[in-house]
C-alpha positions, 0 to 999 in steps of 0.5 A, a space after each residue: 483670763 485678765 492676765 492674757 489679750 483678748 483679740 477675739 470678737 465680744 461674747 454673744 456678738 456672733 450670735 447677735 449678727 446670726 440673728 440679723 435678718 439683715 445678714 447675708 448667708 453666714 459665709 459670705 459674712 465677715 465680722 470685722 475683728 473686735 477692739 476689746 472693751 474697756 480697760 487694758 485688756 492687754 495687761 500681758 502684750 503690750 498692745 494698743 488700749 482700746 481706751 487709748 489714743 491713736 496708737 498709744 501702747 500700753 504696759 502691764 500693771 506689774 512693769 508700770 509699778 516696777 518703773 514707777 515705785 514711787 507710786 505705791 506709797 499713794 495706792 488705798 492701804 499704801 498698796 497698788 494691786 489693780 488697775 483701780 488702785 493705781 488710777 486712785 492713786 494717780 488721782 492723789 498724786 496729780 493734786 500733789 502734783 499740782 496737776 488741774 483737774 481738767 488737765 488729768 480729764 484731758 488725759 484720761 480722754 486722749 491716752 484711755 485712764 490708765 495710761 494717764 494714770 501711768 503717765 502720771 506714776 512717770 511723772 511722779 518718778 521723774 519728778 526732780 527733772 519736770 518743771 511744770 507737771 500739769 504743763 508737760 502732762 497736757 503736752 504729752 497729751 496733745 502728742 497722743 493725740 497726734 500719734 507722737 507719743 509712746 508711753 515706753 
């Protein structure tokens, strides 16, 4: 189930609106679709992340470790295997980096964490050709958040 999107309304959200007392007949009431909560539910599609900024499209785990293999020497036991694995390693990997704290925070609000913590594996992994890691990954925040930046 982790592996598929999930587009459908939240568990239980249904039948908290047919409890309202507020509520119209149940077909004139329309529930508006649902983002999904937290994380990349969207591991499989490539769609938006709920976490992310406006319009930021996000990769499943197993194309980011592919583009990025440099990140996987940095995961706990020297292995990525989820999501959680990843964002500890980004987290080794920007203090390697010499990437600020708040600079990562600043991401991790404005892309969702785990597309920060992709960004940061894209770092690493064309890290040669970046002159200033923390510079460039607060510039690319400030293009997700005006809607000019694509992960892809």
């Amino acid at each position: 189930y982790e592996l598929e999107p999930s587009f459908e309304t939240k568990q239980g959200e249904k039948a908290a609106a047919d409890n309202d007392p507020n509520a119209g007949p149940s077909d004139e009431r329309r529930l508006k679709p649902q983002k999904p909560s937290g994380g990349m539910s969207n591991r499989a599609g490539g769609a938006a992340d709920p976490g992310a900024g406006p319009g930021l499209k996000s990769f499943p785990l197993g194309l980011v470790l592919q583009a990025c293999p440099s990140i996987l020497d940095y995961g706990p036991g020297g292995s990525i295997g989820n999501w959680r694995d990843l964002m500890s390693a980004a987290v080794v990997v920007r203090s390697m980096l010499g990437v600020s704290p708040s600079a990562y925070e600043e991401a991790c609000s404005g892309m969702g964490p785990e597309n920060a913590a992709t960004v940061i594996a894209c770092i690493l992994e064309r890290g040669g050709h970046i002159n200033s890691p923390g510079g460039y990954l607060r510039d690319l925040t400030r293009r997700t958040e005006r809607g000019e930046f694509a992960i892809g």
